[in-house]
C-alpha positions in Angstrom: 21.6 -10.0 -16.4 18.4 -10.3 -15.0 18.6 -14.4 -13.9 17.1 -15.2 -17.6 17.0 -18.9 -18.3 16.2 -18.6 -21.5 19.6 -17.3 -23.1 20.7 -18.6 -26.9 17.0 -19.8 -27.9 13.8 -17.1 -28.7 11.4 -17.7 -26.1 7.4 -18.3 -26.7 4.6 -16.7 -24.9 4.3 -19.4 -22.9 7.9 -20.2 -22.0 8.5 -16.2 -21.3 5.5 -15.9 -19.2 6.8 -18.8 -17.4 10.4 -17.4 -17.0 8.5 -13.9 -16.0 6.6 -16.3 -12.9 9.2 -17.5 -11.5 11.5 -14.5 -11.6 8.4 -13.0 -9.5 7.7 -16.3 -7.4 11.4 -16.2 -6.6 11.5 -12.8 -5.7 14.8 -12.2 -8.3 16.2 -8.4 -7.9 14.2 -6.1 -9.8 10.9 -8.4 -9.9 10.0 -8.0 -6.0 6.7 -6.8 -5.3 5.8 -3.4 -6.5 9.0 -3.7 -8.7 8.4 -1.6 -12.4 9.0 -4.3 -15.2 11.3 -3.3 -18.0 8.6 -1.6 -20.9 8.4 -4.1 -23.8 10.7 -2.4 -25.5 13.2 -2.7 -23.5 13.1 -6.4 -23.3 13.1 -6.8 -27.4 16.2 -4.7 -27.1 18.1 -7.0 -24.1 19.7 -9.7 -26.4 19.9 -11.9 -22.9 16.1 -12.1 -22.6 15.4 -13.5 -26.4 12.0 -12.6 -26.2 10.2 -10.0 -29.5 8.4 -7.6 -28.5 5.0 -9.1 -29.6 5.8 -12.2 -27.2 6.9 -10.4 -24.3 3.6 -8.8 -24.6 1.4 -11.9 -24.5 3.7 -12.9 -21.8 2.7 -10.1 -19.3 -0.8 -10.2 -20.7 -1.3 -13.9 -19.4 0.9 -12.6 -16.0 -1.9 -9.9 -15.4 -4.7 -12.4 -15.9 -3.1 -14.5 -13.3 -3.2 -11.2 -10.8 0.6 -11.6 -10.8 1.2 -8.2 -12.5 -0.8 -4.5 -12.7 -0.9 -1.8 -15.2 -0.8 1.9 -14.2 -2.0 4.0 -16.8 0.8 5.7 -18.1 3.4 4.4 -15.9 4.2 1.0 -17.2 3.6 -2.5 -15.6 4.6 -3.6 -11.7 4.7 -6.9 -10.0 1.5 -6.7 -7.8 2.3 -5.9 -4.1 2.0 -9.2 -2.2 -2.0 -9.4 -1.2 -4.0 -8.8 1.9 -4.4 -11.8 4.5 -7.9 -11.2 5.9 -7.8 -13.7 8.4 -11.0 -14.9 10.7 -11.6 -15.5 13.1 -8.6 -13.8 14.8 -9.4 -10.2 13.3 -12.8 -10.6 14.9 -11.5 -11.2 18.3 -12.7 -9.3 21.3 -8.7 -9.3 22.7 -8.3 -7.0 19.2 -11.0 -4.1 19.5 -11.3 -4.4 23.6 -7.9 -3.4 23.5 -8.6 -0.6 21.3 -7.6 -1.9 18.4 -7.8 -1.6 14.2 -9.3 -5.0 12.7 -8.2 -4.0 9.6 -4.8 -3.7 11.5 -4.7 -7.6 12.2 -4.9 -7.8 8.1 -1.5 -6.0 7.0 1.5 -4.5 8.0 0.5 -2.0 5.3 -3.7 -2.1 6.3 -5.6 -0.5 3.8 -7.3 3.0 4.7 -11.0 4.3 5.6 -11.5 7.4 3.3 -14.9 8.6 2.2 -16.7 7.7 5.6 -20.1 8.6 5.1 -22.6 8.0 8.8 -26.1 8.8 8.1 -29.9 7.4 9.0 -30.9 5.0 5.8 -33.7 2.3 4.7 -31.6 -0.5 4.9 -32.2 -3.7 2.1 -35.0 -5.8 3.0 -32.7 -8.5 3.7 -30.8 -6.5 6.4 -33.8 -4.9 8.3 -35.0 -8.8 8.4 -31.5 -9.7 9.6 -31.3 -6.7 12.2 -35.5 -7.8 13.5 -36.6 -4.0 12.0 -39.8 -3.5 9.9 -39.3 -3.5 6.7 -39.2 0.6 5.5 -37.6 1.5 8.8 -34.2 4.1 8.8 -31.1 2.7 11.0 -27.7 3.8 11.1 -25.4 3.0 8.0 -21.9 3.5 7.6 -20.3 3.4 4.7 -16.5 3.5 3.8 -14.1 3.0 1.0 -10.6 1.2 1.6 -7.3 1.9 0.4 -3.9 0.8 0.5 -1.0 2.4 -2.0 -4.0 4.9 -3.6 -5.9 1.8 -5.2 -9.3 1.2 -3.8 -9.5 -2.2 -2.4 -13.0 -2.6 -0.5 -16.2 -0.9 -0.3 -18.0 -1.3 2.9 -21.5 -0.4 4.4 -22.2 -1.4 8.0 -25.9 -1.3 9.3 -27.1 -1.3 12.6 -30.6 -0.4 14.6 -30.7 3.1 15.7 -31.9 2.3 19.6 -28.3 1.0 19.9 -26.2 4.0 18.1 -28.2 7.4 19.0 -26.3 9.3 21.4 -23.0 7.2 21.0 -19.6 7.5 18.5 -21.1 4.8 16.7 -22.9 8.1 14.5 -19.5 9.1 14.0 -17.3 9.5 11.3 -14.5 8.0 14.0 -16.0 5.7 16.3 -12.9 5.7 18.7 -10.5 2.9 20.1 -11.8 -0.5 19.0 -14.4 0.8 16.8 -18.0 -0.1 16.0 -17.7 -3.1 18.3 -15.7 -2.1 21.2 -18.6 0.9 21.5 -21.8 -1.6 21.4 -20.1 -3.4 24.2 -20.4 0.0 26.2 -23.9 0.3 25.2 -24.6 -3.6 27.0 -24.6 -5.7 23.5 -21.4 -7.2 23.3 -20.7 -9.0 20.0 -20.2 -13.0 21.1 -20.7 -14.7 17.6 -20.1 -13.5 14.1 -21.7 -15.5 10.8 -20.0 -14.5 7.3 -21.6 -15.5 3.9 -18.4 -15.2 1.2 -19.2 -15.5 -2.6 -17.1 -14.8 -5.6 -18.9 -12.2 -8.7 -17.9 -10.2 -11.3 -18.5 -6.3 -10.1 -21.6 -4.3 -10.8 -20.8 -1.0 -13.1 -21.5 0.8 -9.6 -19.0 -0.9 -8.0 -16.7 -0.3 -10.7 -17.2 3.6 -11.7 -18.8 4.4 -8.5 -22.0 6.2 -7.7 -23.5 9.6 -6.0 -19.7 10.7 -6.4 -18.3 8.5 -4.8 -15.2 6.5 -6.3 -15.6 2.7 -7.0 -12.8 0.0 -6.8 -9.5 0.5 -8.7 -10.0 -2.5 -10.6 -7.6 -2.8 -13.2 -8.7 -5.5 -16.0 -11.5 -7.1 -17.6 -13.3 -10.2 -16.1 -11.9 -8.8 -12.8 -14.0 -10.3 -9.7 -14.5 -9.4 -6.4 -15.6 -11.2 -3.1 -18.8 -9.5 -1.7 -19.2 -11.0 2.3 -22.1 -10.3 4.4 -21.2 -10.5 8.1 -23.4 -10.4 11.1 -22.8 -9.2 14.1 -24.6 -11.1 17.5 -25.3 -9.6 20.8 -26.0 -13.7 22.2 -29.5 -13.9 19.9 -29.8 -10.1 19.0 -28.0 -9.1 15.6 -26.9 -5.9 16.4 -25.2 -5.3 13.0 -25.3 -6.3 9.4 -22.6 -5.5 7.2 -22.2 -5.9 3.5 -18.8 -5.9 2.0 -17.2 -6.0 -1.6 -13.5 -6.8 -1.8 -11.3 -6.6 -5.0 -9.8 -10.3 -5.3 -6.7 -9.7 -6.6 -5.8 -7.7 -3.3 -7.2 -10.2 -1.1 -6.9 -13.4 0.0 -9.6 -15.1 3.0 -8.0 -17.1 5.2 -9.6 -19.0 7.9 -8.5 -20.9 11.0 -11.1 -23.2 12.8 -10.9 -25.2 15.5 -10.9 -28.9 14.2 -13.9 -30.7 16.2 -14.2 -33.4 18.9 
């Protein structure tokens, strides 16, 4: 018996979907995260669950609209695995990468992975050569990388930044090294001392979906998914000494922020 509420009456689509939730919300054996839910038919055939096979159906629909549940293609459905805590300002912290470490690291136990790091010399948006104080038409350093955690693509990520502070140095790359990006402008002198993030919610762009120049796109797994794009800059006291522009699937992550309440 699977902790089923519902026993002796046929459940709804509403009243299995809620049963479903709070199995999940609970954490009841066999609906933990990353847990493989029993196929549809299998729950028409439990006689403890009550449920058809048509309702049970609608029921998990309405759980993966919620983000509670995935799909794999050909493997069934899973409770989603519990979502990413992307927490600022303490991942931006100077005690992080000046002690050589991961900010992705301050995220997860289970951070998601840089694959597909490309480093190369790029016209940046008009927007970020503004941002970064370069004419407009201008090449600086980009670096773009894809993130993933348990082979799903999470976030795609391109960081800018003005050439006369990255030639020579591990910034051009495909590793930049203990502490990263950040820890190495503080060696060249321009030490990041304030960041500004601009969060807003979208649907994706078919790019961002299905990827482009062949490279993949975010694993997103249902229609009317959205995603967070953030634009973060990076300041050397008055100098922004990067600019990057980041797209994050929103059913893997959540933004938390902890501020300082004011005098």
């Amino acid at each position: 018996m699977n902790d089923a509420s519902g026993q002796g009456r046929k459940h709804s689509a509403d009243s299995f979907a809620a049963e479903l939730r709070r199995r999940i919300k609970e954490g009841v054996k066999g609906y933990e995260a990353g847990a493989k839910l029993p196929t549809l038919r299998e729950f028409a055939a439990n006689p403890e669950e009550a449920v058809a096979r048509g309702v049970a159906e609608k029921a998990i629909d309405r759980l993966r609209a919620e983000g509670l549940v995935e799909s794999r293609r050909g493997s069934g459905s899973f409770v989603r695995a519990s979502r990413i805590s992307r927490t600022s300002p303490g991942r931006l912290s100077p005690d992080r990468w000046g002690r050589g470490l991961s900010i992705q690291a301050h995220d997860s136990a289970n951070p998601p992975k840089a694959v597909d790091v490309t480093v190369g010399d790029v016209v940046p948006p008009a927007q970020v050569a503004d941002a970064l104080g370069v004419p407009r038409g201008d090449v600086v350093l980009s670096r773009y990388r894809r993130y993933v955690r348990d082979r799903r693509s999470v976030q795609l990520a391109t960081a800018y930044l003005p050439t006369d502070l990255t030639r020579g140095t591990r910034i051009e790359h495909t590793d930049t090294g203990p502490g990263g990006t950040f820890a190495r402008l503080t060696e060249q002198g321009f030490r990041p001392t304030r960041f500004v993030e601009r969060v807003i919610s979208r649907a994706p762009t078919p790019e961002e979906i299905n990827g482009v120049d062949g490279r993949e796109g975010l694993s997103l797994r249902r229609e009317g998914s959205l995603v967070f794009e953030i634009t973060r800059y990076a300041y050397a006291d008055d100098r922004c000494v990067e600019v990057s522009l980041m797209v994050l699937d929103a059913e893997m992550y959540e933004l938390v922020y902890e501020l300082p309440a004011g005098n």
